[in-house]
C-alpha positions as CSV (number, residue, x, y, z in Angstrom):
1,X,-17.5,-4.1,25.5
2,X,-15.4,-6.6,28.0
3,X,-11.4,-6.3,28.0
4,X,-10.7,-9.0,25.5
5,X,-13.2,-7.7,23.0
6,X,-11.5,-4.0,23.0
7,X,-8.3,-6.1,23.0
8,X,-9.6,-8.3,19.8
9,X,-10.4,-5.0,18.4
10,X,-7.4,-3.0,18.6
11,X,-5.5,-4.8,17.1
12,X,-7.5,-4.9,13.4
13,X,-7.5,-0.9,14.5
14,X,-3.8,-1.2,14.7
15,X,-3.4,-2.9,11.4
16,X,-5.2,-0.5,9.7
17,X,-3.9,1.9,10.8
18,X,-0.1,0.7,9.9
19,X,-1.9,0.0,6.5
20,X,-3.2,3.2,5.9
21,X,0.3,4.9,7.3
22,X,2.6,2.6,4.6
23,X,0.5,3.3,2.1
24,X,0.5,7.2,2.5
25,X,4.2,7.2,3.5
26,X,4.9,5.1,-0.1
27,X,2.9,7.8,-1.8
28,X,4.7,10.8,-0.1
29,X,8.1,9.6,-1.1
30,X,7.1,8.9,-4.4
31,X,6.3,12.1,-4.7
32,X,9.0,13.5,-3.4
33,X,10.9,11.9,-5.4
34,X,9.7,13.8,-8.7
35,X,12.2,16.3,-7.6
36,X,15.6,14.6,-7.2
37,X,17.9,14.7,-9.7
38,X,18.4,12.4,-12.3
39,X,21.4,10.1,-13.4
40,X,21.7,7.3,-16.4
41,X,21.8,4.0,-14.0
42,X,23.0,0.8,-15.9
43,X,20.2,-2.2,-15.5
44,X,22.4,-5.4,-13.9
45,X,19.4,-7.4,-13.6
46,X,16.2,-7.3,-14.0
47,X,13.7,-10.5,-13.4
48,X,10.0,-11.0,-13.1
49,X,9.3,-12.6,-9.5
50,X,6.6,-14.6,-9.2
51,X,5.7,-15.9,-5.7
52,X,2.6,-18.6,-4.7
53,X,0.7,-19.3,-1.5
54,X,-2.6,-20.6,-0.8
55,X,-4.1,-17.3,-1.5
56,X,-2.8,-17.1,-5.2
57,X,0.0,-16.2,-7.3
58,X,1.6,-12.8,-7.0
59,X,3.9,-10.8,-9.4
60,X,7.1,-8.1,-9.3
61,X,9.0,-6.7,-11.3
62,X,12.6,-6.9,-9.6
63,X,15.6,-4.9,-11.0
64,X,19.4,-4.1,-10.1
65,X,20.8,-1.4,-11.7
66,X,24.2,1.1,-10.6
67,X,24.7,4.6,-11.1
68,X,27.1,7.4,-10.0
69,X,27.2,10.8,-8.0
70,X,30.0,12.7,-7.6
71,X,32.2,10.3,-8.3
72,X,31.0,7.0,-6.0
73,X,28.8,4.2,-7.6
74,X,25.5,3.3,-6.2
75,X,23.8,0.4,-6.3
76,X,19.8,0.3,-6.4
77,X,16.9,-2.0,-6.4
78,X,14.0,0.2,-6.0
79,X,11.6,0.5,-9.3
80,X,9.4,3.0,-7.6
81,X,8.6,3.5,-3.5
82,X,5.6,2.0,-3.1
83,X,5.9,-0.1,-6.0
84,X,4.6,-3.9,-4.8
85,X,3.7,-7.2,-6.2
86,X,0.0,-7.6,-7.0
87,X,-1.7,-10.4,-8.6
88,X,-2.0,-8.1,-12.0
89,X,0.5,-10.1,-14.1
90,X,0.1,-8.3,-16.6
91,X,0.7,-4.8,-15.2
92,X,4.2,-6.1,-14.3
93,X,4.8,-8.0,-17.4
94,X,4.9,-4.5,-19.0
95,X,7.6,-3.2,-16.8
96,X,9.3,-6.0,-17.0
97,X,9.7,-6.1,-20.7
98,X,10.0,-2.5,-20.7
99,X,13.3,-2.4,-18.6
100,X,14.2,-5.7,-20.1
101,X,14.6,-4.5,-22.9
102,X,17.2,-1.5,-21.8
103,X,20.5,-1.1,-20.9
104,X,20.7,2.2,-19.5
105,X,17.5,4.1,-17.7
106,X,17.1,7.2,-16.0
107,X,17.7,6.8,-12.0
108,X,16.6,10.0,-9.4
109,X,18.5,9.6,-6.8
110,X,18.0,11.7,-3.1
111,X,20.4,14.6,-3.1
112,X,21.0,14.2,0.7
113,X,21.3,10.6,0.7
114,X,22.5,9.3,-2.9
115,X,22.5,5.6,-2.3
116,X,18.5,5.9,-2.1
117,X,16.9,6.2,-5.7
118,X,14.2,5.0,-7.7
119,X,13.2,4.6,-11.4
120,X,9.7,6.3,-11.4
121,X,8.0,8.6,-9.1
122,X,5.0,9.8,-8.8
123,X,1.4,8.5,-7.8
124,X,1.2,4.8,-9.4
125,X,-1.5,1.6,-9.5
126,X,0.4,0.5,-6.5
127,X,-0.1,3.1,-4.1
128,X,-3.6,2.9,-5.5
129,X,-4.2,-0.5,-4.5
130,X,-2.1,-0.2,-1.2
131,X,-4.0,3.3,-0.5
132,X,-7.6,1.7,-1.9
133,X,-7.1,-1.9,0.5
134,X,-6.7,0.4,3.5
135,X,-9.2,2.5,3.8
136,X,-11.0,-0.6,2.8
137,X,-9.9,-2.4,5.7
138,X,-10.4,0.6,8.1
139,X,-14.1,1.6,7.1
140,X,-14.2,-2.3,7.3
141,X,-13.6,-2.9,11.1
142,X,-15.1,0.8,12.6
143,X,-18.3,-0.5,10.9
144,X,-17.9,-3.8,11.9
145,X,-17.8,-2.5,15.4
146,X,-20.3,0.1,15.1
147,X,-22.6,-2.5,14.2
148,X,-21.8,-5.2,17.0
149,X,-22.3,-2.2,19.0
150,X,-25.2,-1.1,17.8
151,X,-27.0,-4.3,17.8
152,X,-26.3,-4.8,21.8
153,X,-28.3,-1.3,22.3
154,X,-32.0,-0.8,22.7
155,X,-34.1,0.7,20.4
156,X,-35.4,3.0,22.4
157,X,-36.5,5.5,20.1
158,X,-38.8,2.9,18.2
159,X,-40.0,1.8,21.7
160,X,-41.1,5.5,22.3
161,X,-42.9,5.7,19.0
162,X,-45.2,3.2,19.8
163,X,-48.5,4.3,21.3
164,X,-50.2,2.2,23.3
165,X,-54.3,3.0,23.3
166,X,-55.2,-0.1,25.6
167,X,-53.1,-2.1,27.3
168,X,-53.6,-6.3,27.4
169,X,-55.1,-8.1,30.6
């Protein structure tokens, strides 16, 4: 494989790999999260983004809400980590209406670092989409190049399987 090929190759390996790392570092901290402490956090917004490109139409819930620990007010914006828009409108319609439709919700916030919290924790769609797209991409370009590879070798064990009784001429 010449220079510019490996090159060309790297860097879909690199992607995936970053893909593959977000996804399980979203998942871990989601997790994680399961075991900080709670607080009531009062919603100050919460909106239903809805973004459009040439590839589609994607969806997110967005929310604002505040909360306090031990005595200073926190503002947060995370629903869950790992939590991302998706073209599933209706997945996010639900927790839209869901936290549209409070005032006050249940905030875990990280005991060494209370300005960080979420609003759910724990393994969700997202993280199975994120987590599902890259191993998807990753089994995608090692086979990709295990295949251009493969098709630039000989066959040499079908070559050796075929017996020759008389040769032509």
């Amino acid at each position: 494989m010449s220079l510019p090929s490996l090159l060309f190759a790297a860097v879909f390996v690199f992607v995936g790999v970053f893909l593959l790392a977000s996804a399980i570092s979203g998942l871990l901290k989601a997790t994680k999260a399961s075991a900080w402490p709670t607080v009531p956090a009062v919603l100050q917004s919460v909106d239903l983004k809805q973004e459009s490109d040439s590839d589609g139409t994607v969806y997110q819930a967005a929310v604002s809400y505040s909360y306090r620990v031990s005595g200073s007010t926190y503002t947060g914006t995370t629903v869950s980590f790992g939590y991302m828009a998706t073209s599933g409108k209706e997945a996010h319609q639900e927790i839209f209406k869901k936290l549209k439709s409070a005032k006050i919700v249940e905030a875990r916030y990280n005991p060494g670092d209370p300005g960080e919290s979420c609003l759910a924790y724990g393994i969700s769609r997202s993280h199975q989409i994120h987590m599902a797209f890259a191993v998807t991409w990753v089994l995608f370009v090692f086979g990709f190049f295990a295949t251009t590879f493969l098709f630039g070798q000989s066959d040499s064990r079908l070559l050796n399987r075929i017996v020759v009784v008389e040769k032509a001429g």
